[in-house]
C-alpha positions in Angstrom: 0.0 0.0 0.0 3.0 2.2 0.5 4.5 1.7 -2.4 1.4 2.6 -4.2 0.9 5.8 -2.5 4.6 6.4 -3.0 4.2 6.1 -6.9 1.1 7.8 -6.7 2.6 10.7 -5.3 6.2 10.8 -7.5 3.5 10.8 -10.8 1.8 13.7 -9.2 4.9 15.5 -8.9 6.3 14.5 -12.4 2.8 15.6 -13.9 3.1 18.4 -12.2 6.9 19.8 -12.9 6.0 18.8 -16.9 2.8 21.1 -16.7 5.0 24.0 -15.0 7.4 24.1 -17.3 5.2 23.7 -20.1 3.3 26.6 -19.3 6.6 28.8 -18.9 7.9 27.9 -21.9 4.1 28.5 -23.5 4.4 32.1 -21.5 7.7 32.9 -22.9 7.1 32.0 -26.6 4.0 34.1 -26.4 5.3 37.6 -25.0 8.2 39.5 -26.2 9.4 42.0 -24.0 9.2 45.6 -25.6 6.5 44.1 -28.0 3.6 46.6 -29.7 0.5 45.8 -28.6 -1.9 44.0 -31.1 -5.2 47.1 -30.9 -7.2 44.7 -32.5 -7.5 42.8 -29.3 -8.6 43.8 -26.1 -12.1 44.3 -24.5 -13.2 46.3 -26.9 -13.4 44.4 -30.2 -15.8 41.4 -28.2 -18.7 41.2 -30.3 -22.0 41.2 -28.3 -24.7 41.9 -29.9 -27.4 40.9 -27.0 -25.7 42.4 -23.8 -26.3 46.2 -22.8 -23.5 48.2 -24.4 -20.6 49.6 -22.4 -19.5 53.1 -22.4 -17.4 52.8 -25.1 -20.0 51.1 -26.9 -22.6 53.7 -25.6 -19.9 56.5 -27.2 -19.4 54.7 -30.6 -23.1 54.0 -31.3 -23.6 58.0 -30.8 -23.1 60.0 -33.7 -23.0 63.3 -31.8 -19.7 61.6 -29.8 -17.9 60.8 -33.2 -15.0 63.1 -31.7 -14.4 61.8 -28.1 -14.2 58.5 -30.0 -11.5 59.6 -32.2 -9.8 61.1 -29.1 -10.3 57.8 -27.1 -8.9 55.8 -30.3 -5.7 57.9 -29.8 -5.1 58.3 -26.5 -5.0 54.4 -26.4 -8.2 54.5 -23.6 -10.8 52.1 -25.9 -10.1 48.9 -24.3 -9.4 50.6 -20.4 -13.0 52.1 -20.9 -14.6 48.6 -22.2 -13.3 46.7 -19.0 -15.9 46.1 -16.6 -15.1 49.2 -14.1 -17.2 50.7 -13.0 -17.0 54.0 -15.0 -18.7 57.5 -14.8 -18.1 58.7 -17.9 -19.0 62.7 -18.5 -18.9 62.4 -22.5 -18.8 65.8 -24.5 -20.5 65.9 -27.6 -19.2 67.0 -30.6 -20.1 70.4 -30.3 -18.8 70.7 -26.9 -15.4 69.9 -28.7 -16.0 72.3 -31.2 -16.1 75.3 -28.2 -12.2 74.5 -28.0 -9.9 77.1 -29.3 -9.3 76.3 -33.0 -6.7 73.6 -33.9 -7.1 72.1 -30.3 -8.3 69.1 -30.9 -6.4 68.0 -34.4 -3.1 69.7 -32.1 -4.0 66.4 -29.3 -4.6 64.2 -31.8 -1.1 64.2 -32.4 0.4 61.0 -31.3 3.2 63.2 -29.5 1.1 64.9 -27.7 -1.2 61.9 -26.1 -0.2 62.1 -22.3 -2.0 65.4 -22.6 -5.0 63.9 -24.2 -5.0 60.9 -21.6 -5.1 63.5 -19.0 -7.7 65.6 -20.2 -9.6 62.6 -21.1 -9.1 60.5 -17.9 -10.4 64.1 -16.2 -14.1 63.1 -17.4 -14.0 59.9 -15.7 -14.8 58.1 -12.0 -14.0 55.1 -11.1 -17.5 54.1 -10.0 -20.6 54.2 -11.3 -23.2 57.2 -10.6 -26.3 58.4 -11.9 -26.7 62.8 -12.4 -29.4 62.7 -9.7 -26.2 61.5 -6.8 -24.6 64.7 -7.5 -24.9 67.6 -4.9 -24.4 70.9 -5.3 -21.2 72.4 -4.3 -19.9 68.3 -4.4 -16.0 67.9 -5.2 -15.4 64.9 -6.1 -12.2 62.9 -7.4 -11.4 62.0 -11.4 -9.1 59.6 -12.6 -6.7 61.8 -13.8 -6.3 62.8 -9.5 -7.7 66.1 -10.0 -11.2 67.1 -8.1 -14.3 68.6 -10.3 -17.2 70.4 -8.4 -20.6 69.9 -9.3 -23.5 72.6 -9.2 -27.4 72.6 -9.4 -28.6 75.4 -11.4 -32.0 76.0 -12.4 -32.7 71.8 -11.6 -29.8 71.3 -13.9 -26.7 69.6 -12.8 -23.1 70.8 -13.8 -19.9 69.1 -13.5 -18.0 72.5 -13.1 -19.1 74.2 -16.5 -20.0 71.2 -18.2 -24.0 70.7 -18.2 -25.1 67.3 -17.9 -27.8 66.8 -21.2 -28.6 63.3 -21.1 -28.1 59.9 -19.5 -27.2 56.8 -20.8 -26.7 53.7 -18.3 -24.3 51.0 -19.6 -22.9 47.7 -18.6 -20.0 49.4 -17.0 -21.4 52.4 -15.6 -22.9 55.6 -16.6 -22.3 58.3 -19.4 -23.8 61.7 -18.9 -23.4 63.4 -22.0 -22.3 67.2 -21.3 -22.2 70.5 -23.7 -18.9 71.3 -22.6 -15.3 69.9 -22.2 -13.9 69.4 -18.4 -10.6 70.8 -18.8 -8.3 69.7 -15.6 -6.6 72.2 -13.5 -3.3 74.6 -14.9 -0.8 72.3 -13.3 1.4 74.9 -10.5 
């Protein structure tokens, strides 16, 4: 009976060195250090066609949003935004963009410029998932860039500093509120 456990026990361990070292050798022939990364993979590209969409999805299916899209696209935040979060996403319309200085937005666009853009676009996010009517006025509240926002209730209208919130859209990871302005983050000191 001892012998048995005995053998039992060396093939256990011999299964499982052979399975260990498979999969680091599997590991290893799959990652390169220093490597691009594929954008065609990630979150983002799942197909689902049944399930509620998620804030990127909520974004993309919006033809008023066509530019945060673009500026998502480049500042490499698609797939972060498709994970499941939870995300409050303050989503300026195209318009909003448009109240930029001119040449802004094709200026962050610029691939060398998109630590800027992540900034200012991580600035209209929360890591957790509220609807408009949470928000107080004279709230501060944390964005993912680090900076605070304050909110305000105007006329039974709720801003997110000068950003007013027009619409609602719940998704599978959160909220968006769509707003008619940009949420620039604080001059850095």
């Amino acid at each position: 009976m001892k012998k048995k456990i005995y053998f039992l026990l060396v093939g256990c361990m011999m299964l499982f060195t052979f399975a260990c070292n498979n999969a680091e050798t599997t590991a290893s022939e799959g990652t390169t250090e220093g490597a691009a990364v594929d954008a065609s993979v990630g979150q983002a590209n799942v197909t689902d066609n049944d399930s509620q969409k998620d804030v990127v999805k909520v974004a993309v299916g919006s033809p008023d949003h066509t530019t945060l899209v673009a500026a998502l696209k480049a500042a490499d935040l698609v797939n972060a935004l498709a994970n499941a979060g939870p995300f409050t996403v303050f989503a300026p319309t195209n318009a909003a963009f448009d109240k930029l200085p001119k040449g802004t937005v094709e200026d962050l666009l610029k691939p060398e410029n998109i630590a800027t853009l992540q900034t200012i676009l991580q600035h209209h996010v929360m890591t957790s998932a509220l609807e408009a009517s949470f928000f107080q006025d004279g709230q501060t509240m944390g964005m993912v860039d680090g900076t605070n926002v304050t909110f305000h209730i105007k006329d039974g209208a709720t801003y997110i500093d000068d950003a007013k919130i027009i619409g609602s859209v719940r998704a599978s990871n959160g909220w968006v509120h769509v707003v008619d302005a940009c949420v620039l983050p604080p001059a850095k000191k």
